[in-house]
C-alpha positions in Angstrom: 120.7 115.3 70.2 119.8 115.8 66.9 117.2 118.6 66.0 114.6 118.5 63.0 112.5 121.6 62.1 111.3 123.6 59.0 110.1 121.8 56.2 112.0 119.0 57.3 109.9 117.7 59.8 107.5 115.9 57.2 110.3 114.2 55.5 111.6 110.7 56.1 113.4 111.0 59.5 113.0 107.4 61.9 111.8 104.0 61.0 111.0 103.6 64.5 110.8 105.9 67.7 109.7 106.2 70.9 107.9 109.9 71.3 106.3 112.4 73.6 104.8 115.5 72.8 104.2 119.2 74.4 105.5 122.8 74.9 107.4 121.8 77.8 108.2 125.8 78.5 110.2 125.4 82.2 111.6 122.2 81.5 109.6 121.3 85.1 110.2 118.2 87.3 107.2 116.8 85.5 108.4 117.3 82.5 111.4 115.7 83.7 110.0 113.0 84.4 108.1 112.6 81.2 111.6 112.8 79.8 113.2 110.0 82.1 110.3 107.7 81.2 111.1 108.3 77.4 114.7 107.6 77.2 113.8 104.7 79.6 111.2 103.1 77.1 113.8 103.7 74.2 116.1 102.0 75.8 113.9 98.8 76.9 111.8 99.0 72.7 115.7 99.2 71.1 114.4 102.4 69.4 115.1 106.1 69.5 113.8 108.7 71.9 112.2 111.8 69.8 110.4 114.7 71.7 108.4 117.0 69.4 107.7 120.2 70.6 106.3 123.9 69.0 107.9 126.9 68.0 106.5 129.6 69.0 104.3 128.3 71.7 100.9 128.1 70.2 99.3 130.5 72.0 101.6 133.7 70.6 99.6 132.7 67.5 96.3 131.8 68.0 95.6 133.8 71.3 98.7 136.7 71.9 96.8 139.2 74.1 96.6 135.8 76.3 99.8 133.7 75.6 101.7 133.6 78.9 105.1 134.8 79.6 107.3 132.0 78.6 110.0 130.9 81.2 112.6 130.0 79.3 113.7 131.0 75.6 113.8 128.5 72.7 117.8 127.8 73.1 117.5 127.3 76.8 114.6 125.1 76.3 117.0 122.9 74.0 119.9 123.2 76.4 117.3 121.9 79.1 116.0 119.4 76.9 119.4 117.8 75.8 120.3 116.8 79.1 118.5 114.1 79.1 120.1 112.0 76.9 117.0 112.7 74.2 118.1 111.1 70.8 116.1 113.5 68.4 114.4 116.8 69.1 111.8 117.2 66.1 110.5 121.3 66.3 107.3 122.1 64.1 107.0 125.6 63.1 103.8 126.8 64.8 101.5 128.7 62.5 98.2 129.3 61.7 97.5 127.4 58.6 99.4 124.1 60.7 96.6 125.2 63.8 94.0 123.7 61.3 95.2 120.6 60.9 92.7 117.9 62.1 94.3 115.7 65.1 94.3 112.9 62.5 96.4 114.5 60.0 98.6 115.3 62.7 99.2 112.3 64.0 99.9 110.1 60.5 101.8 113.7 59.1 103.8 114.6 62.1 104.1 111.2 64.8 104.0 107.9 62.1 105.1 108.7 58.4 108.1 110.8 59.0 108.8 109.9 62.6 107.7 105.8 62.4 106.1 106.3 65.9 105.5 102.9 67.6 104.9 103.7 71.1 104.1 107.8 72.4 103.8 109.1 76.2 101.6 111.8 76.8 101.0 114.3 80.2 97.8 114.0 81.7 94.9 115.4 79.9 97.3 116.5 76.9 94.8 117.9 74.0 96.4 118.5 70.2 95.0 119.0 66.8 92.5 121.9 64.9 90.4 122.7 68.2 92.2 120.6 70.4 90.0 118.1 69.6 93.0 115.2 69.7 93.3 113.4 72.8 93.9 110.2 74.7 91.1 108.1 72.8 92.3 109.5 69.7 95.9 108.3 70.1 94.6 105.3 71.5 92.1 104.5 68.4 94.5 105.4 65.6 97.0 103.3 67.5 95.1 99.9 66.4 95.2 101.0 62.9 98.5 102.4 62.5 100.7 99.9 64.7 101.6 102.5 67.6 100.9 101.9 71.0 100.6 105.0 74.2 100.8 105.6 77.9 99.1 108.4 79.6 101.4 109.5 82.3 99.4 110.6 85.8 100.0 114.0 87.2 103.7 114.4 88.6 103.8 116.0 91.8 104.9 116.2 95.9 102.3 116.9 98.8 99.5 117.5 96.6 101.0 120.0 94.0 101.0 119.3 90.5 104.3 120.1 88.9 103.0 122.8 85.9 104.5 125.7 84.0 101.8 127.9 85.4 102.5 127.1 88.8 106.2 128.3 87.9 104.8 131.5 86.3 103.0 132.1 89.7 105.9 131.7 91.5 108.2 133.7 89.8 105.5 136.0 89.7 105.2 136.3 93.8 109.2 136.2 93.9 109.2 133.1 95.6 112.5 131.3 94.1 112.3 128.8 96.8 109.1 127.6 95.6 110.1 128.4 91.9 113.5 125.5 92.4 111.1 123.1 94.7 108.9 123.0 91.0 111.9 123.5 88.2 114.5 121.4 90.2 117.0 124.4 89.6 117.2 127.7 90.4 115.1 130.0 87.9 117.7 131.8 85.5 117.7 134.1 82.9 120.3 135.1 80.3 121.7 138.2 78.5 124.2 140.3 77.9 126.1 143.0 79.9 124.6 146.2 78.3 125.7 150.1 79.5 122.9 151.4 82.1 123.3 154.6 83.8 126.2 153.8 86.0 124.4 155.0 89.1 125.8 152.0 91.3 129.5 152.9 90.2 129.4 156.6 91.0 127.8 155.3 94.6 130.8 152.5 95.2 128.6 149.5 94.0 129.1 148.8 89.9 126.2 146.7 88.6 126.0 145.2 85.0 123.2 145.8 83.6 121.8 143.1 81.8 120.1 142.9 78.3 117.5 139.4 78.4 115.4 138.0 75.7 113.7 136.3 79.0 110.5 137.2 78.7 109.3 136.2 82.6 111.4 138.3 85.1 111.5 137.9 88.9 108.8 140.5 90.7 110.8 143.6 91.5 113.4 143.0 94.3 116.7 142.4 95.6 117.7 139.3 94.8 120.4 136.6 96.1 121.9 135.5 92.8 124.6 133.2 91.5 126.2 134.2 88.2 128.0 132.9 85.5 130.3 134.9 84.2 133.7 134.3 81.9 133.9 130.4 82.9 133.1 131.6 86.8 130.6 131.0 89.1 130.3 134.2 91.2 128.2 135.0 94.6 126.0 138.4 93.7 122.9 140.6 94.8 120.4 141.4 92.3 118.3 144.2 91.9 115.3 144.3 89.6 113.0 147.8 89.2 113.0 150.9 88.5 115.4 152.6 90.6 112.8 154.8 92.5 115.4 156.5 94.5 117.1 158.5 91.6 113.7 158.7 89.4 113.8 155.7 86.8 110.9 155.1 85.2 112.7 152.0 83.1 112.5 147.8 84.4 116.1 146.8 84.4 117.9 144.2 85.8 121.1 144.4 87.4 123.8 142.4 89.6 126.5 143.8 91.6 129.0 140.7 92.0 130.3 139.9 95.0 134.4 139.5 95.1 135.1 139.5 91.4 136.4 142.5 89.0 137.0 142.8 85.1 135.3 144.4 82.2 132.1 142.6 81.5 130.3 144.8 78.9 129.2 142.7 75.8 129.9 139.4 77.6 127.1 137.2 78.2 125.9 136.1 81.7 123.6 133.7 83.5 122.0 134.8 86.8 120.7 132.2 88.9 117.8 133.5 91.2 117.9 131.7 94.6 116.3 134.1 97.2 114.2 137.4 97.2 116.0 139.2 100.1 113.5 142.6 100.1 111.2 144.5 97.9 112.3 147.2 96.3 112.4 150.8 98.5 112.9 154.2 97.5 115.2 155.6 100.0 115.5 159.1 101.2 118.8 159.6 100.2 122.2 158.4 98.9 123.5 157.6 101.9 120.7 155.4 103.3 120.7 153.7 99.8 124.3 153.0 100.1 123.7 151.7 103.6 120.7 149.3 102.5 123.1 147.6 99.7 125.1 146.6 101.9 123.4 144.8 104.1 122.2 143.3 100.8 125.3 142.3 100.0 125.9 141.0 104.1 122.6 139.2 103.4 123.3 138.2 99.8 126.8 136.5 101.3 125.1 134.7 104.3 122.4 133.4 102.0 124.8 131.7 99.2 126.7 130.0 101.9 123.7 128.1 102.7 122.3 127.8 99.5 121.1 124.2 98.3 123.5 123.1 95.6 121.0 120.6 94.1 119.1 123.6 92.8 122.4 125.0 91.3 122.6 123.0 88.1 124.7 124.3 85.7 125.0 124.5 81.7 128.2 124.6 79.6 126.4 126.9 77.0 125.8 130.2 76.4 122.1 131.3 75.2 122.7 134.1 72.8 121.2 137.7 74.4 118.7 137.4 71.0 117.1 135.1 69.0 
């Protein structure tokens, strides 16, 4: 996949191209299945498949005391994105000044001069352009003039729920990573590196790494059932996110105690893979009911992973860097 941005978005890039547009933060089933469509109709026109997407998400600019958390970063949004057998990737830098471009302008400036747009798909009740004022009558009126022709998907969903990145966000949210795969397709997962913490789980028998994430949108506080990926491995794990209430934090971390593996992980970069919410987080009374509740995490953690639904489990050969 080949990715456009900067300044080089408004040059000369495609003669042709079959496109779809959005934020696509989650990289949802729905959005998966705008995605199929698109390489599908590439295939079938002869012409490439370009998705064009913003960075940041529009909102951080416009609206930042209201732009949501965002579920995945930019590089696991690409990762995410190249799966699909997309041809071209085109990123326009999201500022204020490009906010006021009329939906015109951004059609014949963005979609047909550099791009050579000939057919676009669109999600249902997609809006674009200085107010949002672009939409499906738009496309479908400049289409006539400028040789380009569109579909407007229908809402992609199972038993009445509509696959959407704030539906995700909810999820996550509640700490409901059931719910959270059944809408993503995978297990949620964030990314980061092993950073030092303050070693309370070695000096009580249970070592955790403590993980440094540029995710913005972390699991509610809990113990989690986790898979991680760690060195080239894929390891069974229990999760804890909070504050530590028993020995006084005050500080959010994140951190996994792995289950049957050992080595020096500090520095290295990890995936965790969030597949079940086991408990809330307690403050216990002492160390040793602390000690005795971690391991029936980890008894729990175990009994969990063996059963977990592999499907949901999909896996990456790249590591997202712990910053951008």
């Amino acid at each position: 996949m080949q990715i456009v941005t900067g300044i080089n978005i408004y040059d000369k890039i495609l003669d042709a191209s079959v496109v779809t547009i959005g934020n696509f933060d989650g990289v949802h089933r729905g959005h998966a299945e705008i995605f199929a469509h698109l390489k599908k109709k590439s295939i079938v026109l002869g012409m490439p498949s370009v998705v064009v997407t913003f960075e940041p998400h529009p909102l951080k600019i416009l609206a930042p005391e209201s732009a949501p958390s965002l579920i995945t970063t930019f590089e696991q949004k690409i990762v995410l994105i190249e799966e699909f057998g997309i041809d071209y990737l085109v990123v326009v830098p999201f500022t204020k000044e490009f906010s006021l471009l009329s939906a015109n302008d951004f059609v014949l400036k963005i979609l047909c001069i550099p791009l050579g747009m000939r057919h676009i798909i669109i999600g249902h009740d997609y809006a674009f352009g200085r107010g949002r004022e672009g939409d499906f009558n738009t496309l479908e009126s400049m289409g006539v003039l400028n040789g380009f022709t569109l579909e407007d998907l229908p809402p992609i969903g199972v038993n009445g729920e509509i696959f959407s990145s704030s539906l995700v966000r909810s999820a996550v949210a509640d700490g409901d990573m059931e719910a959270t795969a059944r809408i993503l397709g995978r297990y949620y997962q964030i990314s980061g590196n092993v950073v030092h913490g303050r070693e309370i789980g070695k000096t009580i028998g249970f070592p955790t790494a403590n993980i440094a994430t540029p995710n913005e949108l972390i699991p509610l506080d809990g113990v989690y059932a986790v898979m991680v990926e760690v060195d080239g491995h894929l390891v069974k794990g229990a999760c804890n996110v909070g504050c530590n209430p028993t020995f006084g934090g005050s500080t959010r971390t994140v951190e996994v105690y792995l289950l049957d593996y050992s080595g020096q992980i500090y520095d290295h970069g990890i995936k965790v893979h969030f597949v079940r919410r086991l408990r809330p987080v307690q403050k216990f009374p002492d160390v040793t009911s602390l000690k005795a509740a971690i391991c029936q995490d980890v008894a729990n953690s175990r009994t969990t992973l063996e059963n977990l639904n592999a499907k949901y489990l999909r896996l990456t050969g790249r590591q997202e860097p712990c910053a951008r």
